[in-house]
N, CA and C atoms as an extended XYZ file, in Angstrom:
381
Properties=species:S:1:pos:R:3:atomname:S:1:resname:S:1:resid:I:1 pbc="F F F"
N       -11.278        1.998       35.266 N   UNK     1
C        -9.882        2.234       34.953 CA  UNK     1
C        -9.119        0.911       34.795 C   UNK     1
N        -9.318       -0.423       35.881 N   UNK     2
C        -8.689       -1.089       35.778 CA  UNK     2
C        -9.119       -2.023       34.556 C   UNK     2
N       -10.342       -2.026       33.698 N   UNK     3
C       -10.791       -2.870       32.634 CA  UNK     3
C       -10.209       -1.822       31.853 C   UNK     3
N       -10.209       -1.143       31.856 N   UNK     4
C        -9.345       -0.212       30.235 CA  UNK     4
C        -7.938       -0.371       30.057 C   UNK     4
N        -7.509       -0.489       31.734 N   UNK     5
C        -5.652       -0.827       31.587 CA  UNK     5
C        -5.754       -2.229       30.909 C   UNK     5
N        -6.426       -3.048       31.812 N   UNK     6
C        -6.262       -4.615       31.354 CA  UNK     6
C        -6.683       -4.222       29.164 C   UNK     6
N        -7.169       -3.781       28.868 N   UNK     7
C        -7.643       -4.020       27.568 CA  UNK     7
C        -6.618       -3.772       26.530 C   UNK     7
N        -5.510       -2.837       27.334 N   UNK     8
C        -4.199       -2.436       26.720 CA  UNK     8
C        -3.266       -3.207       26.632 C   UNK     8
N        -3.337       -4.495       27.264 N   UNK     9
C        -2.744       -5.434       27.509 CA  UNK     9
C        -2.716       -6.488       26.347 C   UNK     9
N        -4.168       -7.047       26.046 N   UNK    10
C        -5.037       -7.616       24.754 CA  UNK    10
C        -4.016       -7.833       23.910 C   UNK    10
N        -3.890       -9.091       23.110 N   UNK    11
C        -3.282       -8.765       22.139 CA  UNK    11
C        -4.195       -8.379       20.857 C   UNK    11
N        -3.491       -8.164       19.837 N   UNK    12
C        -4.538       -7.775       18.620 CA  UNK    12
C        -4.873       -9.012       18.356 C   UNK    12
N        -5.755       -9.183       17.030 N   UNK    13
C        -5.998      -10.422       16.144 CA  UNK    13
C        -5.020      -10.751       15.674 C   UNK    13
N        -4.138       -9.760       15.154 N   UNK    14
C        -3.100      -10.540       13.962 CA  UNK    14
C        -1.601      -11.025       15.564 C   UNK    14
N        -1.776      -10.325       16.512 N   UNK    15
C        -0.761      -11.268       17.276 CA  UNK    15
C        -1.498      -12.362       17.397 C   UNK    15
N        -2.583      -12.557       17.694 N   UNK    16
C        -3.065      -13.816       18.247 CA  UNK    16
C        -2.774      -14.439       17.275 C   UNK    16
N        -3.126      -14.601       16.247 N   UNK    17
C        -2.793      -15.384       15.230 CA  UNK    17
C        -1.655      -15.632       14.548 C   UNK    17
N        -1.062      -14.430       15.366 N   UNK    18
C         0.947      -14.938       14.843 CA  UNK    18
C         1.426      -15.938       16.294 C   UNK    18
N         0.708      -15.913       17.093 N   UNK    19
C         0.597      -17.000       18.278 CA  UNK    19
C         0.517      -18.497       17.702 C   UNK    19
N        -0.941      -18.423       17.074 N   UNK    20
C        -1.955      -19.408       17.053 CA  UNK    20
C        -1.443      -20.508       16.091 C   UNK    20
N        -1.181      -19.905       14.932 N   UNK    21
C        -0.423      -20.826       13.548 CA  UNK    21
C         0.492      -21.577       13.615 C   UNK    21
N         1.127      -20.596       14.384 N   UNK    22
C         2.006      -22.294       14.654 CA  UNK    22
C         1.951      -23.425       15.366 C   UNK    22
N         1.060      -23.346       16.557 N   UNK    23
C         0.891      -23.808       17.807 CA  UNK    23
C         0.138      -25.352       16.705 C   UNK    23
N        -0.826      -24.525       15.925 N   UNK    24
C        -2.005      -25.530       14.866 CA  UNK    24
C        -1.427      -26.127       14.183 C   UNK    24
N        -0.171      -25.181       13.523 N   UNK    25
C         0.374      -26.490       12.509 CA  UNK    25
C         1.301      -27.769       12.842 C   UNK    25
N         1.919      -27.016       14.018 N   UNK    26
C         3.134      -27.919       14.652 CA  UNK    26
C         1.817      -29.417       15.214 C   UNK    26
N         0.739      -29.014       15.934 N   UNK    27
C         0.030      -29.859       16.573 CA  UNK    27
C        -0.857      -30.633       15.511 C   UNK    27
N        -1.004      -30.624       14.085 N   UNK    28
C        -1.089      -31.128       13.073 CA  UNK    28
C        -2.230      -31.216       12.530 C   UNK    28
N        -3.148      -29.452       12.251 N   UNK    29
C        -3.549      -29.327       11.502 CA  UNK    29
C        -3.169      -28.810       10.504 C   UNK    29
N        -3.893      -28.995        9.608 N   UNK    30
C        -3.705      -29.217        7.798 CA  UNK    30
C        -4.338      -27.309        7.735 C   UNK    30
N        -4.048      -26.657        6.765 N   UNK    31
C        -4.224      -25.527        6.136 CA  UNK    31
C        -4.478      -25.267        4.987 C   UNK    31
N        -6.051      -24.810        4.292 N   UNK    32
C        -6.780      -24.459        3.550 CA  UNK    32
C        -6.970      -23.166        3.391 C   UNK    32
N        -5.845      -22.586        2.451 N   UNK    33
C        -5.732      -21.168        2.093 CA  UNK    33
C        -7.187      -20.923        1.326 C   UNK    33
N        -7.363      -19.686        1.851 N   UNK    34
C        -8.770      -19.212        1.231 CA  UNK    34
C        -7.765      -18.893       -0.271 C   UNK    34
N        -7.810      -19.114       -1.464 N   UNK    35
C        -7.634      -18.860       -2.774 CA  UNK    35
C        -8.270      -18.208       -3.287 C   UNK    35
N        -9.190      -18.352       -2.836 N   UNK    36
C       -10.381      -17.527       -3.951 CA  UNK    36
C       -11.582      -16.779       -3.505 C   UNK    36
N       -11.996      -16.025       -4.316 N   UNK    37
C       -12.837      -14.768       -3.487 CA  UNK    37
C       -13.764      -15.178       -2.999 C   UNK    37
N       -14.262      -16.297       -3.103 N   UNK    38
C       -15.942      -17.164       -2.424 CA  UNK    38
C       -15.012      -17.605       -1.387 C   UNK    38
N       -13.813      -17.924       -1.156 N   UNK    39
C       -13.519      -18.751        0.043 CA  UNK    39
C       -13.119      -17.486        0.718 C   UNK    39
N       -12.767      -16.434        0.155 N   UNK    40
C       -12.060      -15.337        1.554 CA  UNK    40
C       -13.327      -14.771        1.859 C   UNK    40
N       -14.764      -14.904        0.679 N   UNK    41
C       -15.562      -14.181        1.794 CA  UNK    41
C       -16.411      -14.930        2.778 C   UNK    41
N       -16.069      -16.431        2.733 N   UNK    42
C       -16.516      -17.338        3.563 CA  UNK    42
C       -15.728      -17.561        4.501 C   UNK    42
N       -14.682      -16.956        4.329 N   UNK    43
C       -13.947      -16.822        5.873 CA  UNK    43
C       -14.223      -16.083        6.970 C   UNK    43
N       -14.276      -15.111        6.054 N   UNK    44
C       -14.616      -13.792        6.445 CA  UNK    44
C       -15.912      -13.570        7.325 C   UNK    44
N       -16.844      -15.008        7.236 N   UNK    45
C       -18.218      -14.825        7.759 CA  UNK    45
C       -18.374      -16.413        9.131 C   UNK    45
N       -16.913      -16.690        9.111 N   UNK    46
C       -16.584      -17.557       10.358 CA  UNK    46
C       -15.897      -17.250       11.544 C   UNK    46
N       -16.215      -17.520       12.646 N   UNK    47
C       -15.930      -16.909       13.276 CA  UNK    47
C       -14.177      -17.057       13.842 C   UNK    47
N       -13.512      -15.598       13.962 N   UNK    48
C       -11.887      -15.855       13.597 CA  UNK    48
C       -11.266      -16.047       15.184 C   UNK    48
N       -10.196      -17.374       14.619 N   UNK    49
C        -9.170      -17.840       15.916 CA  UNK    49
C        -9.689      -17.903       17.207 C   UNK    49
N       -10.986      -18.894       16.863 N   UNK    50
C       -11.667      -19.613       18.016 CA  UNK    50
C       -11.709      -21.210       17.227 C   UNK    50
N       -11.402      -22.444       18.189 N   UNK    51
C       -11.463      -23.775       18.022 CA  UNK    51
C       -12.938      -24.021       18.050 C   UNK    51
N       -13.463      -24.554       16.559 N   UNK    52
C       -14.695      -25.004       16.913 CA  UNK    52
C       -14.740      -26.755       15.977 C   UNK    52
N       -15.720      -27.093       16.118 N   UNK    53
C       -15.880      -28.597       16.359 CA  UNK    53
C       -17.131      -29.014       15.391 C   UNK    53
N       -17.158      -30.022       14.349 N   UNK    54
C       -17.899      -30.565       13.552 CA  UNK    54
C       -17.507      -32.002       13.219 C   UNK    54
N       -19.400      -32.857       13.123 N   UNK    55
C       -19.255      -34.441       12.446 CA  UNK    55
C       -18.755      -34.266       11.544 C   UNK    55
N       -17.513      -34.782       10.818 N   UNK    56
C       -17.883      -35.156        9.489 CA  UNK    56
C       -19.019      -35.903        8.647 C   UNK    56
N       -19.152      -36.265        7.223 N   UNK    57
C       -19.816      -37.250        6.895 CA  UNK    57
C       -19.972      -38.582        7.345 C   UNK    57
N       -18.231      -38.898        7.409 N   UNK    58
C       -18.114      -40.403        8.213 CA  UNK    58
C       -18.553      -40.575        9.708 C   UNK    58
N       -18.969      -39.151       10.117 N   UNK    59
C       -19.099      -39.580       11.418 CA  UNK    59
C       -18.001      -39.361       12.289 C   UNK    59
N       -17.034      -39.025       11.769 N   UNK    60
C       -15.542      -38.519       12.365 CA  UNK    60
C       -15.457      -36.802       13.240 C   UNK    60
N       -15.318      -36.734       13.920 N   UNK    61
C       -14.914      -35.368       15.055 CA  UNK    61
C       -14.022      -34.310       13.769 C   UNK    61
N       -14.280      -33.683       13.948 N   UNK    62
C       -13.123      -32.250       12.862 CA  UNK    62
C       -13.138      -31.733       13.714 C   UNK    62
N       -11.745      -30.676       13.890 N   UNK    63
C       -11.941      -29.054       14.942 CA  UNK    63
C       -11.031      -28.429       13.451 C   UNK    63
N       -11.713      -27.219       13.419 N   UNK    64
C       -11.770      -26.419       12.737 CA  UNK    64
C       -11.350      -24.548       13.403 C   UNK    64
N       -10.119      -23.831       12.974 N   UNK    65
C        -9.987      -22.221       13.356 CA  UNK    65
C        -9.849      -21.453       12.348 C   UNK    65
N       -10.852      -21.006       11.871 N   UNK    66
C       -10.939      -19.447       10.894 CA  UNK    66
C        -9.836      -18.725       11.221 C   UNK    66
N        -8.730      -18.431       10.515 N   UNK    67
C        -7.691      -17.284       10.809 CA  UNK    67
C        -7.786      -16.513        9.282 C   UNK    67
N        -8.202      -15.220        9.037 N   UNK    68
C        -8.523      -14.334        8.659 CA  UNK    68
C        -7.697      -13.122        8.439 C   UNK    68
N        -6.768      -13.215        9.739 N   UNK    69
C        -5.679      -12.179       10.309 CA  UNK    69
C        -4.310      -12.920        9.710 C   UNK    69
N        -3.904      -13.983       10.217 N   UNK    70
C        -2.460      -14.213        9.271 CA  UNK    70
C        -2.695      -15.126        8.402 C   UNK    70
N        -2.886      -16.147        7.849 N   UNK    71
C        -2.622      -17.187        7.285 CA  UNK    71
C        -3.908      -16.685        5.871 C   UNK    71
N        -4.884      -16.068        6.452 N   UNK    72
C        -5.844      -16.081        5.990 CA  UNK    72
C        -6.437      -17.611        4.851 C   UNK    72
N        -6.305      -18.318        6.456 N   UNK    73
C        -6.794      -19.963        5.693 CA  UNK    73
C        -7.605      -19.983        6.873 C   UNK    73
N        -8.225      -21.442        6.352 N   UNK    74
C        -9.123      -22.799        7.409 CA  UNK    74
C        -8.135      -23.604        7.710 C   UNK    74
N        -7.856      -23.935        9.188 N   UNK    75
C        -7.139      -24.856        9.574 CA  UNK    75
C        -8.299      -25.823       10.176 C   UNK    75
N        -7.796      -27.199        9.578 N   UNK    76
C        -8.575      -28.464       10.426 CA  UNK    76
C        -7.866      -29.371       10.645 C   UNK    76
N        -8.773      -30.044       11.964 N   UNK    77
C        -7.746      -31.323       12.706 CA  UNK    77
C        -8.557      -32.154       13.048 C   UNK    77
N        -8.041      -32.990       13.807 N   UNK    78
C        -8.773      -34.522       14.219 CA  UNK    78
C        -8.868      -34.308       15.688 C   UNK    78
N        -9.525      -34.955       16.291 N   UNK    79
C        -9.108      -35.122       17.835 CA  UNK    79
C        -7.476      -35.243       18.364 C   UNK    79
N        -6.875      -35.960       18.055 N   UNK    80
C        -5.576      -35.897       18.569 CA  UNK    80
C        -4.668      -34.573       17.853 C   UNK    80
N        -4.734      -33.876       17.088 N   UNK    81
C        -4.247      -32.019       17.059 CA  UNK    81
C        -4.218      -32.270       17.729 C   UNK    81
N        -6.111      -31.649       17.793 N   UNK    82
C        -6.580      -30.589       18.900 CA  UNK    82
C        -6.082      -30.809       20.032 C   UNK    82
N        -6.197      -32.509       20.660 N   UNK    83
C        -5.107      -32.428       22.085 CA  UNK    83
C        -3.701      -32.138       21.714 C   UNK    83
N        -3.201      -31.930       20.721 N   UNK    84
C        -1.811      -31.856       20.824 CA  UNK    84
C        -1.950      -29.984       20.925 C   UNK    84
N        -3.039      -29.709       20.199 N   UNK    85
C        -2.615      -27.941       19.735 CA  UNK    85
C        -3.183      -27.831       21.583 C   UNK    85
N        -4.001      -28.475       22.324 N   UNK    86
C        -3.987      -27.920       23.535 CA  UNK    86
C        -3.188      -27.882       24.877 C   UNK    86
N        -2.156      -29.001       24.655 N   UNK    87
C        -1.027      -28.841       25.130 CA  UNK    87
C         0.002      -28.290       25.041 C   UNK    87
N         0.162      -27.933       23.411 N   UNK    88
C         0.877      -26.945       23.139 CA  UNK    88
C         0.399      -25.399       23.734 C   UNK    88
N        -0.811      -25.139       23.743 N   UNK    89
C        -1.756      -23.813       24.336 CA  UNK    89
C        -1.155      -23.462       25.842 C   UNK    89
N        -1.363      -24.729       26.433 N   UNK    90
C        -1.476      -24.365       27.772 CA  UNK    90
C         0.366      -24.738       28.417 C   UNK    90
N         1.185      -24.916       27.765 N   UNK    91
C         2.908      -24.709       28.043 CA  UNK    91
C         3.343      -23.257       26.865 C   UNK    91
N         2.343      -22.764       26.431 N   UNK    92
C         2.980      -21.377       25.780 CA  UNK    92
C         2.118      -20.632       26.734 C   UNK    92
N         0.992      -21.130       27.502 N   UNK    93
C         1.026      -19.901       28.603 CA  UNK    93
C         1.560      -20.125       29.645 C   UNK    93
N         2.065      -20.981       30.093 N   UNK    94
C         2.851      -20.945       31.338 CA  UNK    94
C         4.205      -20.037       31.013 C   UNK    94
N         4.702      -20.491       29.964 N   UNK    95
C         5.517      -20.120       29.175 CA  UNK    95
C         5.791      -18.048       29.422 C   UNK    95
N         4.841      -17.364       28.931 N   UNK    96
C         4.412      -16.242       28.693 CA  UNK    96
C         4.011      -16.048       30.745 C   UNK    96
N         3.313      -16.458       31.692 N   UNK    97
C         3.037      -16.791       33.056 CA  UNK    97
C         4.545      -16.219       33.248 C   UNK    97
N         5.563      -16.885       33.049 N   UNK    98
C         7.030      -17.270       33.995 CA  UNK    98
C         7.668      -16.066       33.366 C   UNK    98
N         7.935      -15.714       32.300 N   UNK    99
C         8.136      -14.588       31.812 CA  UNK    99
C         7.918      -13.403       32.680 C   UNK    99
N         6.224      -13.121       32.446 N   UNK   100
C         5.578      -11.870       33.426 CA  UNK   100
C         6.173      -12.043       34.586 C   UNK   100
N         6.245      -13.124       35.300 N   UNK   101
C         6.593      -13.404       37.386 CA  UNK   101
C         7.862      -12.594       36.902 C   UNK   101
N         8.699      -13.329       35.910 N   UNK   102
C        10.191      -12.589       36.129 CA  UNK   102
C        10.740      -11.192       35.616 C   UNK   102
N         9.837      -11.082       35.111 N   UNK   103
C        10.067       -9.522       35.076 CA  UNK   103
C         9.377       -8.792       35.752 C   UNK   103
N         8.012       -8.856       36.283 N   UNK   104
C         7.343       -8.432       37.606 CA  UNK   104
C         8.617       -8.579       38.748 C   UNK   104
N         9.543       -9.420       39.062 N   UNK   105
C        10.086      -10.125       40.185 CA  UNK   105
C        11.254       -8.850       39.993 C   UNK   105
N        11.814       -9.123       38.757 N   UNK   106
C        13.110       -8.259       38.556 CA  UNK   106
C        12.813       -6.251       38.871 C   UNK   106
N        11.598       -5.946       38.070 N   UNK   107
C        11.186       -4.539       38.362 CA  UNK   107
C        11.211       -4.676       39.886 C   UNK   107
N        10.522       -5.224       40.789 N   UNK   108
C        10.653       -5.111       42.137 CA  UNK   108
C        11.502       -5.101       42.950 C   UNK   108
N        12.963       -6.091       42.355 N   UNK   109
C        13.869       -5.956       43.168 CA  UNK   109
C        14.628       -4.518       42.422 C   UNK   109
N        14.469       -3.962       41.788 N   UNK   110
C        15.423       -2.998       41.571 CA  UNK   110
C        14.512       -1.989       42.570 C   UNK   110
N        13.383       -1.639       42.616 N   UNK   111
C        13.048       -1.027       43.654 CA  UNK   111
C        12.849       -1.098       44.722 C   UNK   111
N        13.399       -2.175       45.152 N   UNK   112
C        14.002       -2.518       46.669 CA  UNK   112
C        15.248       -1.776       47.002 C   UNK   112
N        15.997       -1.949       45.610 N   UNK   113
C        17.329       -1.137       45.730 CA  UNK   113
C        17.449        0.552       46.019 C   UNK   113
N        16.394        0.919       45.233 N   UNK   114
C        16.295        2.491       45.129 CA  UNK   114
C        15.250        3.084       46.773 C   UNK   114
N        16.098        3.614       47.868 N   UNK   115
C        14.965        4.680       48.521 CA  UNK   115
C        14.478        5.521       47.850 C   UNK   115
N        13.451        6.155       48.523 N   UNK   116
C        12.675        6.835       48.059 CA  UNK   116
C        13.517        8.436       47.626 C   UNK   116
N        14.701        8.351       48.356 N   UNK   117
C        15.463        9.783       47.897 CA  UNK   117
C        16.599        8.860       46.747 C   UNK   117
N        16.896        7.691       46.333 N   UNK   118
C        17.765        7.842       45.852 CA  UNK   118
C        19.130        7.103       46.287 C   UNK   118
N        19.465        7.280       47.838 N   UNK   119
C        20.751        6.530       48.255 CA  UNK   119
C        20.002        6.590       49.711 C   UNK   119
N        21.066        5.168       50.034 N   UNK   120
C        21.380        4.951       51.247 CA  UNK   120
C        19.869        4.282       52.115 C   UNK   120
N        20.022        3.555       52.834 N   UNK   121
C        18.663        2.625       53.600 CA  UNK   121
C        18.252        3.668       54.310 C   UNK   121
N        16.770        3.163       54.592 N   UNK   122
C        15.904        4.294       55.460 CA  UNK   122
C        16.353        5.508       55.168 C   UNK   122
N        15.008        5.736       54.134 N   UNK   123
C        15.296        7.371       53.332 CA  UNK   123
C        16.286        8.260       53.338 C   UNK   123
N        17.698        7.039       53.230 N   UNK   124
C        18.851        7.880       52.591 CA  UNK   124
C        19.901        8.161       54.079 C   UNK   124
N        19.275        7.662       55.092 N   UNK   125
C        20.510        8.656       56.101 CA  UNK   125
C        20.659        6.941       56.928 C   UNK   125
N        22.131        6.777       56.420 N   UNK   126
C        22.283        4.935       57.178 CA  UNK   126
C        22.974        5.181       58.495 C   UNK   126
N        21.613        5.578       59.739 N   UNK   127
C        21.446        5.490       60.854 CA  UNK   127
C        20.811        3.586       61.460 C   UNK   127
């Protein structure tokens, strides 16, 4: 029960990736719209809105994210993005973290307020 609640939670692909795009572009990777039908079905066969990592020719680091769901491009970066898109990652979840506490925090205090009948401390009779 509790892995099926948590799964309801999930976001889809296309949120993740209405997440993800910006996080990539702001942190300064470049975007390679699939244009054309050999490139959307070569997208299509990478694996989508996961950071993965290749030499270039020169010998240079690439990170590379298949998004399929919004942009439907190739985004690539250098080492310094990727640290930038991962700092950006990890202050949009704290971000989304502080959110949940405060509205977890706020639902709780309103049911601090409410007894269980409705009015008044200790089930309603303020003895």
């Amino acid at each position: 029960m509790i892995l099926a609640s948590c799964a309801l939670f999930q976001p889809s692909p296309q949120q993740r990736a209405q997440q993800m795009d910006p996080m990539l572009s702001a942190a300064g990777f470049r975007q390679y719209p699939a244009d054309t039908q050999a490139k959307v079905d070569a997208l299509k066969n990478l694996p989508p809105l996961s950071v993965r990592h290749y030499t270039g020719k020169q010998g240079a680091l690439r990170y590379w994210v298949a998004d399929p769901y919004g942009c439907q491009c190739l985004y690539i970066g250098d080492p310094q993005a990727y640290q930038r898109y991962e700092a950006l990652r990890v202050q949009n979840q704290m971000v989304r973290e502080e959110e949940e506490t405060a509205q977890e925090n706020m639902e709780a205090s309103q049911d601090m307020m409410m007894s269980p009948f409705g009015f008044g401390p200790e089930f309603g009779f303020g003895y």
